[in-house]
C-alpha positions in Angstrom: 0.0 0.0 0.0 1.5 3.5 -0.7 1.8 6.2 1.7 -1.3 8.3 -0.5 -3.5 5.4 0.3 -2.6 4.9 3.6 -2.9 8.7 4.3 -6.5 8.4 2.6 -7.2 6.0 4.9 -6.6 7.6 8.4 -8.0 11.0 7.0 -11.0 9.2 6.6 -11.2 7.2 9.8 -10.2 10.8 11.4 -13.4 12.1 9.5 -15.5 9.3 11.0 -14.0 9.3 14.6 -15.0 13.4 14.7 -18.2 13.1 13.1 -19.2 10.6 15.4 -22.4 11.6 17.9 -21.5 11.5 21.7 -23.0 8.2 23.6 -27.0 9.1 24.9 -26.3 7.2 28.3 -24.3 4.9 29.9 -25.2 1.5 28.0 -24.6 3.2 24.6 -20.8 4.1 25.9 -20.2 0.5 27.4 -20.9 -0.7 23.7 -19.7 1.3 22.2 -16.1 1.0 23.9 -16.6 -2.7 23.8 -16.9 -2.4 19.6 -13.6 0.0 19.7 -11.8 -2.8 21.8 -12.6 -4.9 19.2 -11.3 -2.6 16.6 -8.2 -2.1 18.3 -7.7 -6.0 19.1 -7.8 -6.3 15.6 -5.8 -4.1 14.2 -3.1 -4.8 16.8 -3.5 -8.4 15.5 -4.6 -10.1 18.4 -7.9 -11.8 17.4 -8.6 -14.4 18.1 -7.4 -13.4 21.9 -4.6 -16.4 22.2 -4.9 -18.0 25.5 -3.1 -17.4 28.4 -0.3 -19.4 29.1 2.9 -20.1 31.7 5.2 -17.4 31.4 8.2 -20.0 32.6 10.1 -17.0 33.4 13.6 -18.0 34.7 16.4 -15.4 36.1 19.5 -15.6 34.3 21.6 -13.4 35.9 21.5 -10.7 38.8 24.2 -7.8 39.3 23.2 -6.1 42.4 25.0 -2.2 42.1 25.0 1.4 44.1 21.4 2.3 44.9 19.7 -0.7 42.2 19.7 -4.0 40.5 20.0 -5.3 37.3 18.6 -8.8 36.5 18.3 -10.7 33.4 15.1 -13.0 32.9 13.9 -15.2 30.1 10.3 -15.8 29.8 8.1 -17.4 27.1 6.1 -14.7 25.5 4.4 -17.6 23.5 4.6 -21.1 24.1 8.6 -22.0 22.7 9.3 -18.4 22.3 12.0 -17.9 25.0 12.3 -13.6 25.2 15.1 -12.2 27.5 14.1 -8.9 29.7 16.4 -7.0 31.2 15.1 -5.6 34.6 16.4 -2.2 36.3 15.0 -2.3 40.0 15.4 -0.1 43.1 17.8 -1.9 45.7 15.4 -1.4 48.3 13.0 -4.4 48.4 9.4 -4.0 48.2 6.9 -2.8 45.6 7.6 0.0 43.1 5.2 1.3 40.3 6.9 -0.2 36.6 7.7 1.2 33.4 7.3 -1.0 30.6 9.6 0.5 27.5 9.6 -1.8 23.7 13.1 -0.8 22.7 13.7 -4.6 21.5 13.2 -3.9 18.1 16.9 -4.0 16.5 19.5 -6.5 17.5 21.3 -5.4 20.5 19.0 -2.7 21.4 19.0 -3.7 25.4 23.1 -3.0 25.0 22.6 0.7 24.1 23.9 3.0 26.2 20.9 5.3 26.1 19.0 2.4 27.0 20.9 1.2 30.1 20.7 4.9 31.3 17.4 5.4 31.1 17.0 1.9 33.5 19.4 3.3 35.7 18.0 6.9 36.1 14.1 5.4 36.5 15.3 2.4 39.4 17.7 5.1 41.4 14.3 7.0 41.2 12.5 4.1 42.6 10.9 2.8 39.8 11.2 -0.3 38.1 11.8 -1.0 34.1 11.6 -3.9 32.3 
């Protein structure tokens, strides 16, 4: 598909999104955001929802530092698909609220410098990243 067409498309579905009237009452919203779920589950690819399974996670490697804690952890995102996380933690045990960040999308992208930083930064603050 070219960039026209695809600019055609979300110009229209823009159009559509404005022009559409505001819910009357409560059960007209609820069914309304359940159809837009279902739009979204789509388009994201993830209809049929795929069942939940065991995660199997497993940690690889811990390297306790100054003020946090870096662990390694494979997990199966899918059945057979092993994934490796790396996890940036306070050192201070307990809960902590948890930024989830998809930088995994070259080869190597967990080994960036940027990317270690910005672990670093948010566990000395006392929050988590995976």
């Amino acid at each position: 598909m070219k960039a026209e067409q695809i600019n055609a498309l979300l110009h229209a579905r823009i159009r559509d999104c404005a022009e559409r009237k505001p819910a009357r009452n409560k059960d007209d919203h609820l069914e309304r955001a359940s159809e837009d779920l279902a739009r979204l589950k789509k388009c994201l690819g993830m209809q049929p929802d795929l069942p939940r399974t065991p995660l199997n996670a497993e940690l690889l490697k811990t390297n306790p530092k100054d003020g946090f804690v870096h662990e390694i952890w494979r997990f199966e995102s899918r059945p057979g698909l092993a994934v490796v996380a790396h996890v940036y933690r306070p050192a201070a045990e307990g809960k902590a609220p948890v930024v989830v960040h998809a930088h995994e999308i070259f080869p190597h992208q967990s080994r960036e410098p940027w990317v270690q930083a910005r672990g670093i930064s948010l566990a000395l603050a006392g929050i988590a990243s995976v």
